[in-house]
C-alpha positions in Angstrom: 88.4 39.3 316.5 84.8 39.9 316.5 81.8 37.5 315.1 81.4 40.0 312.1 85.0 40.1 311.7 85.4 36.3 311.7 82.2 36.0 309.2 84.2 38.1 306.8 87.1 35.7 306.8 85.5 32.7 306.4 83.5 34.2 303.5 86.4 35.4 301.7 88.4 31.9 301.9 88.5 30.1 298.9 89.9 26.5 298.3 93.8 27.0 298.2 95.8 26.3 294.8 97.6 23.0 295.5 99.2 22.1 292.1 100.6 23.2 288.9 100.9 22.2 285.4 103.8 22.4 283.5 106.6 22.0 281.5 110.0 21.5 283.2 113.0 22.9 281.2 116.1 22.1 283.7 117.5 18.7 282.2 121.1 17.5 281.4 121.3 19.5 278.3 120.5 22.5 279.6 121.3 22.6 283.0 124.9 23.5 282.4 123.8 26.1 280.1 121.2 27.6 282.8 124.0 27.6 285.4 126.6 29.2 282.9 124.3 32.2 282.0 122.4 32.9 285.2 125.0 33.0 287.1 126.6 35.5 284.7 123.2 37.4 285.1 123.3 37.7 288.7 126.9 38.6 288.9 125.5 41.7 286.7 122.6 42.2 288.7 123.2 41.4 292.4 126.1 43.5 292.9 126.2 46.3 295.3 124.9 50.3 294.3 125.0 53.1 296.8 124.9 53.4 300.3 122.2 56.0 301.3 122.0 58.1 304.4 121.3 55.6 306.9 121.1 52.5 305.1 123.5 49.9 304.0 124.4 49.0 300.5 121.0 47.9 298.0 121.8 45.7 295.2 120.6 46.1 291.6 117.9 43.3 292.4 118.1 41.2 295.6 119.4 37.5 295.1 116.3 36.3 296.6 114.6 38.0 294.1 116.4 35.5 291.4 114.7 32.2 290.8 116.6 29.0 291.4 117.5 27.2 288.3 115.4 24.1 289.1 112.4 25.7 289.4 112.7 26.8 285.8 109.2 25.8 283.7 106.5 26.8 281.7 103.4 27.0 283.8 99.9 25.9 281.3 98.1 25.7 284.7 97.0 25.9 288.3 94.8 23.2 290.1 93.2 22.6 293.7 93.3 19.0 294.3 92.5 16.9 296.6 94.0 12.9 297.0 91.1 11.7 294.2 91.6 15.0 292.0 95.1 14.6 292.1 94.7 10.9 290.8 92.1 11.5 288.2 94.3 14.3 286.9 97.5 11.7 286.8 95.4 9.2 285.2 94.5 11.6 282.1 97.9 13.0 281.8 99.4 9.3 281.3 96.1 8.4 279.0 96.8 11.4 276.8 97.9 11.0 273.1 100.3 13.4 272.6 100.6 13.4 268.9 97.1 12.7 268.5 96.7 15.9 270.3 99.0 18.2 268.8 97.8 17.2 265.2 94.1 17.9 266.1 94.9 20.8 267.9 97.2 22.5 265.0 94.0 21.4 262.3 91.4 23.1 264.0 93.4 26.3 264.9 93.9 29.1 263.0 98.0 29.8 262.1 97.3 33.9 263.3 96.1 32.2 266.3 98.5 30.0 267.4 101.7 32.5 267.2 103.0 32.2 270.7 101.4 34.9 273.1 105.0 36.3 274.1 105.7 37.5 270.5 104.5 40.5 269.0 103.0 40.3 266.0 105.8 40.7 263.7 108.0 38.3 265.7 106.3 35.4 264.1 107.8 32.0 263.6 108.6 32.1 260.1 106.7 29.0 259.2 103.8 29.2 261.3 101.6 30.2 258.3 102.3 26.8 257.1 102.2 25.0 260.3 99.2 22.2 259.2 98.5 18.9 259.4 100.7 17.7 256.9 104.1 19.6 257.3 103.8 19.7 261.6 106.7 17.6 262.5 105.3 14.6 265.2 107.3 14.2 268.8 108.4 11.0 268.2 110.3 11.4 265.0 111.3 15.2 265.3 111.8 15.3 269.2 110.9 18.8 270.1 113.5 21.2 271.1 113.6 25.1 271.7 115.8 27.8 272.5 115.1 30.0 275.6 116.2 33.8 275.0 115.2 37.5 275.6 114.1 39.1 279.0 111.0 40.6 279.1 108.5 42.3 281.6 105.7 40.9 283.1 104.4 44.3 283.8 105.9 47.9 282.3 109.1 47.2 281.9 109.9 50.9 284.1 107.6 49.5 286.5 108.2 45.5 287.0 107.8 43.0 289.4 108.4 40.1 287.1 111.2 39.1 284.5 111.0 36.1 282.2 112.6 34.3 279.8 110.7 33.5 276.2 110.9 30.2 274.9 111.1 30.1 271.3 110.1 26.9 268.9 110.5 27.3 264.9 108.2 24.6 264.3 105.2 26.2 267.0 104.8 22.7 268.2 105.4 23.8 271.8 102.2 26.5 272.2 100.3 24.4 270.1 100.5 21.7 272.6 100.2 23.7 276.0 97.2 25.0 274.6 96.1 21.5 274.0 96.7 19.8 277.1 95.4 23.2 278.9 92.3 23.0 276.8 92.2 19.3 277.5 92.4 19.7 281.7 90.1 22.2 281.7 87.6 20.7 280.6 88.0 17.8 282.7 87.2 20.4 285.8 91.4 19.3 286.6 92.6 23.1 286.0 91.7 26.5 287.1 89.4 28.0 284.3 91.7 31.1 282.5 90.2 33.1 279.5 93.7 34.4 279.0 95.9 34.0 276.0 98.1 31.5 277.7 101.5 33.2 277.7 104.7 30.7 277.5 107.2 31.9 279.8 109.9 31.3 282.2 109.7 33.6 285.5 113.8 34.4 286.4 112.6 36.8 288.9 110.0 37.5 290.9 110.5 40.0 293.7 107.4 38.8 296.0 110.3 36.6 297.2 112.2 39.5 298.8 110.3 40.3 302.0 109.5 44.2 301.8 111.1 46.6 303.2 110.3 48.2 306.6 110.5 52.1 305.9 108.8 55.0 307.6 104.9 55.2 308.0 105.2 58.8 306.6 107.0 57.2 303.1 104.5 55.9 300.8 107.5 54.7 298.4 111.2 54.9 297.2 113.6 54.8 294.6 116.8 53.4 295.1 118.7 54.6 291.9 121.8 52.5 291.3 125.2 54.0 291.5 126.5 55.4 288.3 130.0 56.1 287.4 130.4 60.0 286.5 132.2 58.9 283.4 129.9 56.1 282.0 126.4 58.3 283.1 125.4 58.4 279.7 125.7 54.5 278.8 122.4 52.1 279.5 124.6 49.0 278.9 126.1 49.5 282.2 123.8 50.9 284.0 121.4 48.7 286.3 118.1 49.0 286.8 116.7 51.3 289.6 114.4 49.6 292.1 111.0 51.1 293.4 109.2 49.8 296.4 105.9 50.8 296.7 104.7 49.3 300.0 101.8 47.7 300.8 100.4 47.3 304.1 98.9 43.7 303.1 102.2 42.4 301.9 104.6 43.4 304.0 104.6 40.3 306.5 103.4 37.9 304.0 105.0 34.5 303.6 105.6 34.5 299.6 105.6 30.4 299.8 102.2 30.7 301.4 101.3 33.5 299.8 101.3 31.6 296.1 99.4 28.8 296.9 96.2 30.9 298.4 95.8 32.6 295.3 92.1 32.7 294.4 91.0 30.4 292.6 90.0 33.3 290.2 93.2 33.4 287.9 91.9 35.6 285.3 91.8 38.6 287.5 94.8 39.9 290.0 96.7 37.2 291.8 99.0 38.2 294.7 102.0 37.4 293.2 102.4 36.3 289.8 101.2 37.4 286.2 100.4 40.6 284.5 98.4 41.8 287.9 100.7 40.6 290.2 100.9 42.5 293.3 104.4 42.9 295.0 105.7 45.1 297.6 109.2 45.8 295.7 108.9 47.2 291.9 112.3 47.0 289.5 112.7 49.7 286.7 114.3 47.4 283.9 114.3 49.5 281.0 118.0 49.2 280.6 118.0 46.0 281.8 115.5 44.8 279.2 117.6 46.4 276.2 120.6 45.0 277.4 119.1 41.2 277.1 117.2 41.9 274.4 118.7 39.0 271.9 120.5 37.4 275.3 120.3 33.5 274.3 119.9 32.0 278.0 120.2 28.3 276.5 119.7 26.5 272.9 118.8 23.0 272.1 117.0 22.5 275.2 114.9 19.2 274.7 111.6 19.4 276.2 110.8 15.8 277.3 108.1 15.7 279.9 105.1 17.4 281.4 104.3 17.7 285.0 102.2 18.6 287.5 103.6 19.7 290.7 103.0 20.8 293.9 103.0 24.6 294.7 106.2 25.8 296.6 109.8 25.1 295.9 111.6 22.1 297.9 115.0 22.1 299.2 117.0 19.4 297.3 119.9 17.4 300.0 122.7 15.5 299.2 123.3 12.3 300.7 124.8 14.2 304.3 121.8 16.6 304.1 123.2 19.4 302.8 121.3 21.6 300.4 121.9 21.7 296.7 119.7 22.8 294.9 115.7 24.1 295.2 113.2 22.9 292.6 109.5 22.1 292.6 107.8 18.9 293.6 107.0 16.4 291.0 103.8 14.3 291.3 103.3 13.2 288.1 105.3 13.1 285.2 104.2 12.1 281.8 107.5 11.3 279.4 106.8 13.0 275.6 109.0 10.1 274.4 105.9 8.0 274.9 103.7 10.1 272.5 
């Protein structure tokens, strides 16, 4: 590598993302739920389609493509922390009045502004005009629960990289919140400044988890079309979403793990492999997909009773004799809701 080449490098390296703030939504309630419907999901969408000259079968979407049910959340955040960061942040998390929060939070907002970014307009929480100070349920009394439903796009929805699950709340006590305790870590310097709307949403898959494909140099991209029964051509229900890799020279060899905690610290504009911009070497076309899980309910009654911070980069989870579980992200720091 030469000196200029080297110079380049250490210019363009930021400070990695270490943490993440969040709200877990795997718990004893809806775990069983989770495991009943996902698994139902990925016996739908992991199956085989056709083999093509010279290749074996390609699934629907690749299993590692699927999330694993104990990384389930609802990211409000990224941080880069070091040991004394990481400590501060803890300290305000535990110092933090919940209810306190949520009430001056849902008094100073507008009730247009606070539908949850995931919904379109119309798709409004029926009450949210009157969500004020005095009819806002608190956390103590009225513990919060929400339903998590739908499957949406993170991108087009003929061109995606990213599916995720909406979390819905009647009351809008959840987004009011987020927003909140966002607002609130922010400006203590704890999280990564983003302009954005923040966007509640559970990522189910993620395809910058399947390592891309090698194909020719000559072959910018492909479309692997799913395999369609002559007799049921014409019905969406049944058929699976097509999958488009578009390669890219930059991603190809990429650890996905590493690659998500080096994202710039810059997360309003493209990160590598997550949000709106994300970048991914394997695109799905989940038009059908979409329609068929339109009003899917994944899991109902699921009580959300903490918020975490976490490290980056899912964790195997071993039994007792070592052997592996389960996979879920890193807890640092936990702060329980039922001590609003």
């Amino acid at each position: 590598m030469t000196r200029h080449a080297k110079n380049r490098k250490n210019i363009s390296k930021k400070p990695s993302l270490t943490h993440f703030l969040c709200i877990p939504l795997v718990n004893s309630l809806s775990q069983p739920q989770l495991e009943a419907s996902i698994g139902k999901f990925k016996e739908h969408v992991c199956s085989t389609g056709p083999v093509e000259a010279g290749e074996g079968p390609s699934p629907m979407i690749p299993a590692k493509a699927i999330r694993p049910l104990g990384s389930l959340h609802l990211t409000l955040g990224v941080m880069s922390l070091d040991e004394e960061k990481l400590a501060q942040a803890t300290t305000l998390l535990q110092s933090l009045h919940l209810n306190k929060l949520l009430h001056e939070a849902s008094t100073c907002t507008e009730p247009h502004s606070i539908t949850n970014a995931t919904q379109a307009p119309d798709h409004a929480p029926s009450n949210s005009s009157d969500t004020n100070q005095n009819v806002l349920p608190d956390l103590l009394n009225n513990p919060l629960t929400i339903s998590l439903e739908s499957l949406e796009p993170m991108q087009s929805p003929s061109k995606t990289s990213i599916l995720y699950i909406r979390p819905e709340d009647p009351t809008n006590r959840l987004q009011i919140l987020c927003q909140a305790l966002r607002k609130k870590l922010t400006d203590a310097g704890l999280l990564v400044p983003d302009i954005r709307p923040l966007r509640l949403h559970a990522t189910l898959v993620n395809t910058i988890y399947v390592k891309g494909r090698k194909k020719s140099k000559k072959q910018k991209s492909e479309v692997i079309k799913p395999e369609q029964d002559e007799n049921n051509a014409t019905e969406p229900v049944d058929q699976p979403p097509s999958m488009q890799i578009a390669e890219e020279e930059d991603n190809k060899t990429e650890d996905p793990e590493k690659k998500e905690s080096e994202n710039t610290l810059q997360a309003n504009q493209a990160s590598s492999g997550h949000g709106p911009s994300a970048k991914s070497s394997l695109y799905i076309d989940a038009t059908s997909l979409i329609s068929t899980y339109a009003s899917h309910i994944w899991a109902s009654g699921v009580p959300i009773t903490k918020i975490a911070i976490c490290e980056m980069g899912v964790k195997k989870q071993l039994s007792s004799t070592g052997e592996v579980i389960g996979e879920a992200y890193k807890e640092v720091a936990v702060r329980e809701i039922s001590e609003a």
